[in-house]
C-alpha positions as CSV (number, residue, x, y, z in Angstrom):
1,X,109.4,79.5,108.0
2,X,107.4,83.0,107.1
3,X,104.3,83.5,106.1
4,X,103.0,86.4,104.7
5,X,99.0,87.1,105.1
6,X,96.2,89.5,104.0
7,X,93.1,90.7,105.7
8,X,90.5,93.2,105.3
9,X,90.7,96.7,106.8
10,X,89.5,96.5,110.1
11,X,89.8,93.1,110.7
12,X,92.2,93.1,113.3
13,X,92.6,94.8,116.3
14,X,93.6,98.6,116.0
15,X,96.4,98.3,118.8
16,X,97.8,95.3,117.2
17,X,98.8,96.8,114.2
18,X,102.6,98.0,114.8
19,X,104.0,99.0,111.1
20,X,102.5,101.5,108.2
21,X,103.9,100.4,104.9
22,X,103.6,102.6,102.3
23,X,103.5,101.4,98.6
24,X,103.9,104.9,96.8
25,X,104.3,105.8,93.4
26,X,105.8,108.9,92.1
27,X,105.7,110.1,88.3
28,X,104.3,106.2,87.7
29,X,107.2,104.8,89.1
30,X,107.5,103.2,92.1
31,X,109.4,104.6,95.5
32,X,112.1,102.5,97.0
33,X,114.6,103.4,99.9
34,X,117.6,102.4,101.0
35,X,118.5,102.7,105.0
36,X,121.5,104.1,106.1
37,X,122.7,101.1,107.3
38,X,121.6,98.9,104.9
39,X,123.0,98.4,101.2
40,X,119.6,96.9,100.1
41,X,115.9,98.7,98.6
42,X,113.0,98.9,101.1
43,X,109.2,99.7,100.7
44,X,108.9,103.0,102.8
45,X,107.7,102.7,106.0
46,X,108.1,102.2,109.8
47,X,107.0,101.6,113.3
48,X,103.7,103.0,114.8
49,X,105.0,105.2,117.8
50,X,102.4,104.7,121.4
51,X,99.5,106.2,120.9
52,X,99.8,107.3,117.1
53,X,97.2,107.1,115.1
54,X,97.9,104.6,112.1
55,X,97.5,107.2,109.7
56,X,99.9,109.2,111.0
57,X,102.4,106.7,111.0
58,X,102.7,106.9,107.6
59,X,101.9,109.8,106.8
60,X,104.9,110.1,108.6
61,X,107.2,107.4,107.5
62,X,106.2,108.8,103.9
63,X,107.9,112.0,104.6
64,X,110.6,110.6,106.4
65,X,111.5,108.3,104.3
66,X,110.9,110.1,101.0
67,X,110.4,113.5,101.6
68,X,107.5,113.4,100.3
69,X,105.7,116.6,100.4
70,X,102.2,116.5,98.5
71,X,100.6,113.1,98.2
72,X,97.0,111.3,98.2
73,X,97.2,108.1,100.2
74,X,95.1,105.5,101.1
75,X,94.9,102.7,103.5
76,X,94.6,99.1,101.3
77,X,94.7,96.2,103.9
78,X,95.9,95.0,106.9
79,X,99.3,92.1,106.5
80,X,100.6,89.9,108.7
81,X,103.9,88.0,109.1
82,X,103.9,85.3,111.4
83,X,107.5,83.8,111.9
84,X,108.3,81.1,114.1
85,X,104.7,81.2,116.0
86,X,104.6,84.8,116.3
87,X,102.6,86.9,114.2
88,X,103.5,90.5,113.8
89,X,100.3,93.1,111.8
90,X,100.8,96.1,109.6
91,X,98.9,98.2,107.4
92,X,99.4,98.2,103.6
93,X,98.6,101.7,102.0
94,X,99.1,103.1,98.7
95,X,100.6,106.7,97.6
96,X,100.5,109.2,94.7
97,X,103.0,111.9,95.5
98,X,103.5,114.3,93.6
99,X,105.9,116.6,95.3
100,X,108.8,115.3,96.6
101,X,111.1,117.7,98.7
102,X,114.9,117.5,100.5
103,X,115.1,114.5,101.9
104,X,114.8,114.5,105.5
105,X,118.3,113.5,107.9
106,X,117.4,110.6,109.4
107,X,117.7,106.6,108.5
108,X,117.0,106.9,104.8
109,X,120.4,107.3,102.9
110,X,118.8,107.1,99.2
111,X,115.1,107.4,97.3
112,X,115.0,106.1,94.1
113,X,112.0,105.4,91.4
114,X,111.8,102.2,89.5
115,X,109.7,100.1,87.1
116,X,109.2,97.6,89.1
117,X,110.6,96.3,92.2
118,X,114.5,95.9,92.9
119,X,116.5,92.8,93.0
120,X,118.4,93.5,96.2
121,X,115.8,93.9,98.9
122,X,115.9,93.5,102.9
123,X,113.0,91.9,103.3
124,X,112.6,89.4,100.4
125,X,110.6,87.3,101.8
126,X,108.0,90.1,102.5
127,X,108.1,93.0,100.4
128,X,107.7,91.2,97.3
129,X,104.1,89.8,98.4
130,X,103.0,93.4,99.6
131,X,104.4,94.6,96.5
132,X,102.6,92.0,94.1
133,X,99.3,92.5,96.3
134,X,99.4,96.1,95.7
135,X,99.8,95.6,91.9
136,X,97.5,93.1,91.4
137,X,94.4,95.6,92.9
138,X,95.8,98.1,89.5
139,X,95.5,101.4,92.5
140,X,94.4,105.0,91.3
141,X,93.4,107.5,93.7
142,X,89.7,107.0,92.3
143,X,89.5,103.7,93.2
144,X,89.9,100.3,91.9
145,X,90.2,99.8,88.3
């Protein structure tokens, strides 16, 4: 069984927190990516590397994964999955880019902008409940609506 949770910024330890998510939305349509290896959509984003600074992570992931070149991004929450007994912590941030460059060569075969969220997904028991929680807050860079 999974479960996905939410909690406020700064809830949770800073070193517990091992993935930056990224729900990003370019030209008011959402960014998806498929992986390399995969044949299914994914929410951009990735493992914190030691010592990096959340932030970074995905500010980095964004690019990575999007190519993403000019962007306003802010952190959301803090989510965690707990599987099994173990509980794994991410943050949950939300993008407006608004230059998107080459994509980058590394695990991200394909970007694409939708409506609203794929049907074939690699984590459907996760990305869906980020994805919801993200639209349900109705996001601008201003604020909260």
């Amino acid at each position: 069984m999974m479960e996905v949770n939410f909690h406020e910024l700064n809830s949770v330890k800073d070193e517990k927190i091992m993935f930056a998510v990224i729900m990003a939305k370019y030209k008011d349509k959402w960014i998806f990516v498929k992986h390399k290896d995969r044949e299914s959509w994914e929410i951009p984003g990735g493992h914190r590397e030691e010592n990096e600074d959340i932030m970074f992570t995905a500010r980095r992931e964004l690019f990575e994964e999007t190519g993403a070149e000019t962007y306003s991004i802010v952190p959301v929450c803090i989510y965690s999955v707990n599987k099994d007994g173990s509980e794994s912590f991410g943050q949950l941030l939300y993008a407006e880019v608004e230059i998107i460059g080459a994509l980058p060569d590394y695990e991200i075969s394909q970007v694409e902008f939708f409506e609203t969220m794929p049907k074939e997904l690699t984590y459907p028991l996760i990305q869906p409940k980020l994805f919801n929680y993200i639209k349900k807050l109705k996001l601008n860079m201003e604020g909260v609506i």
